[in-house]
C-alpha positions as CSV (number, residue, x, y, z in Angstrom):
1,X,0.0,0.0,0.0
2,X,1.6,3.2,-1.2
3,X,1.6,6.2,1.7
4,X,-1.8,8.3,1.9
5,X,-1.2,11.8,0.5
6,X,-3.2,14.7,0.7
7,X,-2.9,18.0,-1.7
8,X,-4.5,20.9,0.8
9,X,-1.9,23.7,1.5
10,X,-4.1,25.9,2.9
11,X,-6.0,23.6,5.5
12,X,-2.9,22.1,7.0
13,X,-1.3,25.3,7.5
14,X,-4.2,27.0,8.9
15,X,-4.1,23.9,11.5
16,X,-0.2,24.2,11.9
17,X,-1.0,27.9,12.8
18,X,-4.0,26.9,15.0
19,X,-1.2,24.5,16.9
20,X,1.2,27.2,17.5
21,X,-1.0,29.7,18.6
22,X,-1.9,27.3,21.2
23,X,1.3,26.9,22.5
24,X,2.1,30.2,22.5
25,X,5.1,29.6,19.8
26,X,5.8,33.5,18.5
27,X,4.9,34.3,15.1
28,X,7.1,36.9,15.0
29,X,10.2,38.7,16.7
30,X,9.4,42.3,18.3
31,X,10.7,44.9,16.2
32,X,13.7,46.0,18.6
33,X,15.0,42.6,18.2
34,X,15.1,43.2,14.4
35,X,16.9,46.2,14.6
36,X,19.5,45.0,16.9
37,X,20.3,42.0,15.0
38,X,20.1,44.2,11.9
39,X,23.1,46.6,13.3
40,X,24.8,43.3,15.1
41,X,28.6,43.0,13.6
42,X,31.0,40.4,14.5
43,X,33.8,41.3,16.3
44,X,36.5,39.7,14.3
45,X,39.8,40.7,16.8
46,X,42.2,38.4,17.7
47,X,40.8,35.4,15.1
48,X,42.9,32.6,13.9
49,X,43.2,32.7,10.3
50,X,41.5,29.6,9.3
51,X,40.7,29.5,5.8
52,X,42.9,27.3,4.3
53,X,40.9,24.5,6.2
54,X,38.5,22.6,3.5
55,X,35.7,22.3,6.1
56,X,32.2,20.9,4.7
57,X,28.4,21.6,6.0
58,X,26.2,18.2,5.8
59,X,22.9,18.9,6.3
60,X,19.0,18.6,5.7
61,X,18.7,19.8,2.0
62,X,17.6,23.8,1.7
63,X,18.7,23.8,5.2
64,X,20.0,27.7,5.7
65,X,21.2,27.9,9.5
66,X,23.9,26.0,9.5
67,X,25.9,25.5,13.0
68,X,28.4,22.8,12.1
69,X,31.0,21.8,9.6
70,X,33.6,19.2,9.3
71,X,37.2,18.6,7.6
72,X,39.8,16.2,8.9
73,X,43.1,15.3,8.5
74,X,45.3,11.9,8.8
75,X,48.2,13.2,11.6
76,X,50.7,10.0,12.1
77,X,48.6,6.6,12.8
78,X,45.7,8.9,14.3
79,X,43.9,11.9,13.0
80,X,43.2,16.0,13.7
81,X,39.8,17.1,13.6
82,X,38.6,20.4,12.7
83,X,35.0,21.4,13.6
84,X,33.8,24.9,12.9
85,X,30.9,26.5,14.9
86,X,28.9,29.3,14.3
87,X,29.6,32.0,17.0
88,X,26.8,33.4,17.5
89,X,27.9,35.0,20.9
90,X,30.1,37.5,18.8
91,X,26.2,39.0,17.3
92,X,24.7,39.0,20.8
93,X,25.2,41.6,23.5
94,X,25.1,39.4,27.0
95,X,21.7,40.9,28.3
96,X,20.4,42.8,25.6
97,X,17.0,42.1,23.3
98,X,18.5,39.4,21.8
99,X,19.7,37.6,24.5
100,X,16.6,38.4,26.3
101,X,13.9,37.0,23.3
102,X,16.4,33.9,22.9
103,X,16.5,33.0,26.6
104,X,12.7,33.3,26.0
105,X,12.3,30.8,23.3
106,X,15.0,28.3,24.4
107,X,14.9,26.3,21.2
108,X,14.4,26.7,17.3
109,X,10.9,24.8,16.7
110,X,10.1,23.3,13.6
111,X,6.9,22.8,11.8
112,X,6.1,21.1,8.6
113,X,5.3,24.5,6.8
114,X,8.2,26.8,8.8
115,X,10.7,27.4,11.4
116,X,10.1,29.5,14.2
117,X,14.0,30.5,15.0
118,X,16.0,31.3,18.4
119,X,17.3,33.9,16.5
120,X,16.5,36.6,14.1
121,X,17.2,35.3,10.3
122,X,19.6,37.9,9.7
123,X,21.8,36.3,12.7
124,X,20.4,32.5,12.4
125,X,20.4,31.9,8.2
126,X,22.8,34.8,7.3
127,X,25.7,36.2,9.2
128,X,26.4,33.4,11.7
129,X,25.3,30.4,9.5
130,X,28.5,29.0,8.1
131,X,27.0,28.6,4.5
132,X,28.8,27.5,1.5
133,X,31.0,29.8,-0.3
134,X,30.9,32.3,2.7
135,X,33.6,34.0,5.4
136,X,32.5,33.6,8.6
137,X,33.1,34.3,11.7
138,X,33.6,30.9,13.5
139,X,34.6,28.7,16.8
140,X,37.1,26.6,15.8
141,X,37.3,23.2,17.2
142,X,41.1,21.0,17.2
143,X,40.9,17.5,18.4
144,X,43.8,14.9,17.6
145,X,42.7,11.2,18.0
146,X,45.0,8.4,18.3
147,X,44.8,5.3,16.3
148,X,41.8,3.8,17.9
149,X,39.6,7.1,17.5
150,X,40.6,8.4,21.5
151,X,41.1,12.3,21.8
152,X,44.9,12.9,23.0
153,X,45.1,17.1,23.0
154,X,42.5,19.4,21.9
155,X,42.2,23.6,21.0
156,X,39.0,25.9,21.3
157,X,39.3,29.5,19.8
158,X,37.5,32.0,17.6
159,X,38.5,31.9,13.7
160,X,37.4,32.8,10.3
161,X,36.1,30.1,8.4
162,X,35.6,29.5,4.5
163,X,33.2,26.6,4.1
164,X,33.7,25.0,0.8
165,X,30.3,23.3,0.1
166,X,27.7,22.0,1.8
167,X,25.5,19.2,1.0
168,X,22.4,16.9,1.9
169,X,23.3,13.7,3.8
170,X,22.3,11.5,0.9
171,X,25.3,12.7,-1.4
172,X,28.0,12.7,1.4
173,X,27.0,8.7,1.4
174,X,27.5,8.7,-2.0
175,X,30.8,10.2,-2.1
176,X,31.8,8.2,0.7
177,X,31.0,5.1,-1.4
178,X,33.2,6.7,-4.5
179,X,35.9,7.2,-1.8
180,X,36.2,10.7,-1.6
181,X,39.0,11.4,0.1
182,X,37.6,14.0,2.8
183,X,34.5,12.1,3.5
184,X,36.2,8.7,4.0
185,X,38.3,10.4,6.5
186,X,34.5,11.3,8.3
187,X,33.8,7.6,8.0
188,X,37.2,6.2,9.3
189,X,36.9,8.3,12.5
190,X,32.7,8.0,12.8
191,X,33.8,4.3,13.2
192,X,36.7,4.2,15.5
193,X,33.8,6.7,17.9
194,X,31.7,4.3,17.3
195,X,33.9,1.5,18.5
196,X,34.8,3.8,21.5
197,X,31.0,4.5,22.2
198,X,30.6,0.9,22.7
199,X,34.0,0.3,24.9
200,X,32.2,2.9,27.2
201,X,28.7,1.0,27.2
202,X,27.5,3.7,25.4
203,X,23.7,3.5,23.5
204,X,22.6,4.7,20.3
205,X,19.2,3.7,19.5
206,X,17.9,3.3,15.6
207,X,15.0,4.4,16.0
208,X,12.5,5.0,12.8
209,X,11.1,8.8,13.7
210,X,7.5,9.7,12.2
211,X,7.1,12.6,10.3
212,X,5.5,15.1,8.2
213,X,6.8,15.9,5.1
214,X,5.6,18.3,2.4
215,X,6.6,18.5,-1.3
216,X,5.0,21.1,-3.6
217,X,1.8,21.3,-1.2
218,X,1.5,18.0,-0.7
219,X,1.7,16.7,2.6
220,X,2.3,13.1,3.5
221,X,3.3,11.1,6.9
222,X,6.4,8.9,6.5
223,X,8.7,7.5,8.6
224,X,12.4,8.3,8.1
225,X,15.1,5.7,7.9
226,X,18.7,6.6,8.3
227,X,21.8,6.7,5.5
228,X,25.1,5.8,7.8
229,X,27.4,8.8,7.6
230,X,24.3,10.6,9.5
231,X,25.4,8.4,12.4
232,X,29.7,8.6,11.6
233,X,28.6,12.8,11.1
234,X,26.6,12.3,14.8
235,X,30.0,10.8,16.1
236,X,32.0,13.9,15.5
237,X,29.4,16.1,17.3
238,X,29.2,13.4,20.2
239,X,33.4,14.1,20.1
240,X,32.8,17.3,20.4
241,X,30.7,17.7,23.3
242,X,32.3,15.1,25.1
243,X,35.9,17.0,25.3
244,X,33.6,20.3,26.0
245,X,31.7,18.5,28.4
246,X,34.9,17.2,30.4
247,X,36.8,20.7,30.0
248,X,34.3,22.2,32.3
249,X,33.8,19.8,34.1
250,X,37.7,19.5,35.4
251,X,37.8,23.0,35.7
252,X,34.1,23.2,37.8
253,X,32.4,25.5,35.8
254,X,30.1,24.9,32.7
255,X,26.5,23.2,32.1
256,X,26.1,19.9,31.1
257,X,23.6,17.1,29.2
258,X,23.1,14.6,31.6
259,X,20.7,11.5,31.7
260,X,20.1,9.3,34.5
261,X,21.8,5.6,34.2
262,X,19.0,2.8,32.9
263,X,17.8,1.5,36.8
264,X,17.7,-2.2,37.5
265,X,13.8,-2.3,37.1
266,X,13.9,-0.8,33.8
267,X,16.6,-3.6,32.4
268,X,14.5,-6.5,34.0
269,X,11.5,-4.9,32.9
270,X,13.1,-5.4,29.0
271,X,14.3,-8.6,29.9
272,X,10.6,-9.7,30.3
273,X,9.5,-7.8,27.4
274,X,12.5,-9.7,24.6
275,X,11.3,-12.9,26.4
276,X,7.6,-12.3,25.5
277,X,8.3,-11.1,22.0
278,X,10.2,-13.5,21.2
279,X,13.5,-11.5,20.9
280,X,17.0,-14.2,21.4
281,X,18.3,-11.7,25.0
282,X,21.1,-14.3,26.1
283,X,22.0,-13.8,29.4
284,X,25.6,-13.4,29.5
285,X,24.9,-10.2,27.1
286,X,25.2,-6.7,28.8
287,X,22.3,-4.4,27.9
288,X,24.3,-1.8,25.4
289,X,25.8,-4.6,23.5
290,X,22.7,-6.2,23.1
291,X,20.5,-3.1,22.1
292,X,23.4,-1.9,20.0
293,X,23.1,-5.2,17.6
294,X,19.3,-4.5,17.3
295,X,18.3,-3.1,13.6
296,X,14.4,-1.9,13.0
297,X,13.7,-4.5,10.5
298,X,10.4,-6.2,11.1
299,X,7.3,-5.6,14.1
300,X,9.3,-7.2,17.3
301,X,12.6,-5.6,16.5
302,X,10.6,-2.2,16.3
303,X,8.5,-3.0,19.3
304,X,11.7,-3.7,21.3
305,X,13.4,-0.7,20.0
306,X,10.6,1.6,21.3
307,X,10.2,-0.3,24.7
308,X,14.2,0.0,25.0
309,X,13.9,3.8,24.6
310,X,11.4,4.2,27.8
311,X,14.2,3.3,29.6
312,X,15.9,6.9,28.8
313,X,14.2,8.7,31.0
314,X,15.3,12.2,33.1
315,X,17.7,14.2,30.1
316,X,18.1,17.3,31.7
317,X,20.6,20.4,32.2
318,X,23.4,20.5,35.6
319,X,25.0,23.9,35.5
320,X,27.5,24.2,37.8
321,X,30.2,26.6,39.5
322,X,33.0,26.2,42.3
323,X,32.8,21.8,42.3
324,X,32.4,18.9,40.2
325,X,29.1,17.6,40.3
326,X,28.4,14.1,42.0
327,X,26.8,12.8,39.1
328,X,27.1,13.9,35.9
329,X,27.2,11.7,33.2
330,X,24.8,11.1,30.4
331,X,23.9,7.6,30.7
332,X,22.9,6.4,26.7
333,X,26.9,8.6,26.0
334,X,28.3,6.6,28.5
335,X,30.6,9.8,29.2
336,X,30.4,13.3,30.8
337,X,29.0,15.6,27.8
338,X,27.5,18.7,26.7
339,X,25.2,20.7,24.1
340,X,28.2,23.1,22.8
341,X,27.4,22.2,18.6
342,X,24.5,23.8,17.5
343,X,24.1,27.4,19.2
344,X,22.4,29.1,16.7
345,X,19.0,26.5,17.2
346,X,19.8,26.0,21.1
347,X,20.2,28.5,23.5
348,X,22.3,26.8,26.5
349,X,24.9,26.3,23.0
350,X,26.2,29.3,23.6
351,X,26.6,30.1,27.2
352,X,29.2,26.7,27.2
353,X,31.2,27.6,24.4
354,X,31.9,31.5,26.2
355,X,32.9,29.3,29.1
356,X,35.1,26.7,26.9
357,X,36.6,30.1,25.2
358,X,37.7,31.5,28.4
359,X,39.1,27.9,29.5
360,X,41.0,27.3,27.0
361,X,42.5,30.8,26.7
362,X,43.5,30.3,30.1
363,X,40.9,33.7,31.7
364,X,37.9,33.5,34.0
365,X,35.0,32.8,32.3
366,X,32.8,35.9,31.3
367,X,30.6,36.8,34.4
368,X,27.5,36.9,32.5
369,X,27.8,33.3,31.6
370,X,28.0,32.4,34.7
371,X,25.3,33.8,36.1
372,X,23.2,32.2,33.9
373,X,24.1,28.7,34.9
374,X,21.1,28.4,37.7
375,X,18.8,29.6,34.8
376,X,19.5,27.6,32.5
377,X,18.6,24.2,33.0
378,X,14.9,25.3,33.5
379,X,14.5,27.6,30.8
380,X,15.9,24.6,28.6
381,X,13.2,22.5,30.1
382,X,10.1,24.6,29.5
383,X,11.6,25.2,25.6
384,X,12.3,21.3,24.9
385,X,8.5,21.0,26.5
386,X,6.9,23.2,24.3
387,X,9.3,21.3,21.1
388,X,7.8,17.6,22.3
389,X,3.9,19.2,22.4
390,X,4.7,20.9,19.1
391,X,5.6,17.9,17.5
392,X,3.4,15.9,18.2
393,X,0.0,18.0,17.9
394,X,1.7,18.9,14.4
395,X,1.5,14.8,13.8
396,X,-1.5,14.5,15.1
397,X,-3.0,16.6,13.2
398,X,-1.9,15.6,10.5
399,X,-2.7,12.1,10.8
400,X,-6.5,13.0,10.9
401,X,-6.3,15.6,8.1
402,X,-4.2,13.0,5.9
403,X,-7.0,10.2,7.2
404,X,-10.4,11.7,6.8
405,X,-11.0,10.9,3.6
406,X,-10.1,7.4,4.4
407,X,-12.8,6.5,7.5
408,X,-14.0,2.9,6.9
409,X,-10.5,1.8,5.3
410,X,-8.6,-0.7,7.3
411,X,-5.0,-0.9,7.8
412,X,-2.4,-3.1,8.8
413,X,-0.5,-2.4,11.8
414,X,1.4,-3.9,15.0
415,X,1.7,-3.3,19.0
416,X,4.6,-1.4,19.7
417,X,3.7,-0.2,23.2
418,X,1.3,-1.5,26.2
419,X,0.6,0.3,29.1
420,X,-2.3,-1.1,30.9
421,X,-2.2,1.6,33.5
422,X,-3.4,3.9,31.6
423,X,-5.3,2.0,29.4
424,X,-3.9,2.6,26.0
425,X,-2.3,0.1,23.9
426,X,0.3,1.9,21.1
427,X,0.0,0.9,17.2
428,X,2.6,1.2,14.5
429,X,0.6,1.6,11.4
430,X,2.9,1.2,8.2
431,X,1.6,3.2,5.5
432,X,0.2,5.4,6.1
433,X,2.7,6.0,9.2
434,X,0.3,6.9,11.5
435,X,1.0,6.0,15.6
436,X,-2.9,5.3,16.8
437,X,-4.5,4.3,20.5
438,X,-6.9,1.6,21.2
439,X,-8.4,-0.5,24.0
440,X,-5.2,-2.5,25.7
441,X,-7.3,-5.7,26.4
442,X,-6.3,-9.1,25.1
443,X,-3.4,-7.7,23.3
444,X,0.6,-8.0,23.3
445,X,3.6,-6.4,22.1
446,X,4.2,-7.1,18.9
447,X,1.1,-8.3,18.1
448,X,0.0,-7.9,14.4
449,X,-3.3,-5.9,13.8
450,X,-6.1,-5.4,10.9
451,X,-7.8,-2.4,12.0
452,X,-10.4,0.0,10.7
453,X,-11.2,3.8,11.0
454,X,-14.1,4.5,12.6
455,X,-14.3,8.1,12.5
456,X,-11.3,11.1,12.4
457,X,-12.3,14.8,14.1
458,X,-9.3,17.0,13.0
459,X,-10.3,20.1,15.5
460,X,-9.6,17.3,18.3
461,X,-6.6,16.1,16.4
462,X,-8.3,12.1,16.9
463,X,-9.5,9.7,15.6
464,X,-10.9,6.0,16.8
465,X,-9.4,2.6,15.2
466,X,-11.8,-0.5,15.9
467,X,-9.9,-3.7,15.6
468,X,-11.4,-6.2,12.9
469,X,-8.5,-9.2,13.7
């Protein structure tokens, strides 16, 4: 069955615009930001001179704030890494209107039909973005490796930066395949983190992510599968804020990502649910090594995959200053880390990398940035809030607009979740890719479904599934 499209531009973006005036996402920026991110200019004193490096953007095609981009080079049996990253703290005054509306928003939110950014275009898709072709202003990022992929000496300043090219995911695989030389070199070191993510007992789940696309008007639901250089090009940001993360946090001062460790309940818990679905958990198999091996292939891999993920649980924000905090790893990294990569889409970006400058050049970190390290954490929480409730009333809605004109067709689908409690059993429904409730009783993970729609309301963003077998 081929996915369920639906041709009406104007009625999903009148619901998108329904969704964010409900959550109070701003349509707009006040006019005084404007102005001061129209007059912002990047202080370009004291800059390393870094143009000769060949650095490359991959990214989401037509993507225009760009916060990352990569080069590498082979140094004895190991390798140097060069990372570029927008600095958007040499546009923004430490407590003026810019600062103030981006510690308000948090986050850049994305919708099917626009972007609501942390930071005025001008700033976010123009001056700070490290497009192709451009000289920007940049923090530069050194890291050497050794041989098996292990950072040995590292280097954190402010630069100018020429990136040559940037392009979409699916033609860095390509190249990579051809054996270009600079993207092989992304591959060779993606791999040996990769290796070193698993030494740590370190998790990255493979999860298929549900989403709306549009194309020309037409909006569709879909669910995305992954090339592998977006996981090797994850491994160099994971680098990154895993040296930033442990930089502040030998020298107590900084914010970090941290996650709670899986509990002992939540592993037994998954224990029960491989037995019951049939998945081969041998005993002598440590939980990251087993969920590791695990690919999204059929109805029980993908219903283990999603029950493995409800085991993350408690991501937050520790900012700290004076002493190292008593806990604080992030337990899927396996390793002390931290959001320094992508400031122009994530506020608490750029508050660690003024921090990381001033540690690196040997100073005191900037006052400002300190202060702000009690704030932080809960101002990250309320934006990250707002971005899960966005996201999913934008699938939600359009799940019913895409399936009203389909009540009383029946679909195939499969349990992916059960939780009895509450009275909700979770189905994966293929194509379309719709995520649906129904009635838990008699069923189990894994399960395979025949269901039909009943009815679809899309003001209430729901509809009702009965099952036929």
């Amino acid at each position: 069955m081929a996915p369920i499209r639906l041709r009406a531009p104007s009625a999903f973006e009148q619901g998108f615009a329904q969704i964010r005036d409900e959550l109070d996402v701003p349509a707009a920026f006040p006019q005084v930001v404007l102005d001061a991110a129209e007059a912002s200019t990047a202080d370009d004193s004291g800059r390393r001179d870094a143009l000769d490096i060949p650095f490359i953007a991959i990214d989401p095609p037509g993507a225009t704030d760009l916060d990352q981009a990569f080069a590498a080079e082979r140094r004895g049996d190991g390798y140097r890494v060069f990372y570029a990253i927008a600095d958007v703290g040499t546009f923004v005054e430490p407590g003026g209107v810019i600062d103030l509306e981006a510690r308000s928003r948090g986050t850049t939110l994305y919708s099917p039909d626009t972007r609501t950014p942390l930071h005025p275009p001008v700033i976010s898709e123009d001056r700070a973005s490290l497009l192709a072709g451009t000289v920007k202003p940049a923090l530069l990022w050194t890291i050497d490796l050794d041989a098996t992929g292990m950072p040995v000496d590292s280097s954190f300043e402010r630069a100018t930066v020429q990136v040559r090219e940037a392009i979409p995911y699916s033609e860095a695989q390509s190249r990579i395949d051809n054996n270009d030389e600079m993207l092989v070199l992304l591959k060779e070191v993606g791999t040996l983190r990769q290796q070193q993510e698993a030494a740590r007992g370190g998790v990255s789940l493979n999860l298929p992510s549900q989403e709306v696309t549009e194309t020309d008007g037409v909006y569709s639901l879909e669910y995305d599968s992954s090339m592998p250089v977006e996981n090797w090009n994850a491994q160099i940001s994971l680098l990154t804020g895993i040296v930033a993360g442990t930089t502040m946090y030998e020298a107590s001062v900084g914010i970090l990502r941290t996650l709670p460790p899986t509990r002992k309940q939540d592993l037994r818990r998954l224990r029960r649910q491989a037995k019951a679905l049939g998945v081969d958990w041998p005993d002598h198999v440590e939980y990251p090594d087993f969920v590791r091996s695990i690919e999204p292939t059929d109805a029980t891999t993908n219903a283990f995959l999603l029950q493995a993920a409800r085991s993350f649980r408690g991501a937050g924000y520790l900012g700290f200053n004076g002493e190292q905090p008593e806990y604080a790893e992030h337990g899927a990294i396996a390793s002390i880390y931290a959001h320094v990569t992508a400031p122009l889409r994530r506020l608490v970006d750029r508050f660690g990398n003024e921090i990381l400058l001033a540690l690196y050049a040997g100073d005191e970190p900037p006052t400002w940035a300190v202060e702000a390290l009690e704030e932080l954490p809960s101002l990250m929480g309320r934006a990250k809030s707002k971005e899960s409730a966005l996201e999913r009333s934008m699938i939600n809605f359009a799940e019913t607009m895409v399936l009203e004109p389909q009540v009383g067709s029946t679909f195939d689908g499969f349990v992916v979740d059960l939780n009895e409690k509450r009275g909700r059993a979770t189905l994966q429904i293929c194509e379309p890719a719709i995520v649906a409730n129904v009635e838990p009783d008699g069923l189990e993970l894994a399960q395979e479904l025949r269901v039909k729609l009943v009815s679809v309301d899309t003001n209430k963003r729901s509809l009702e599934l009965d099952i036929v077998d």
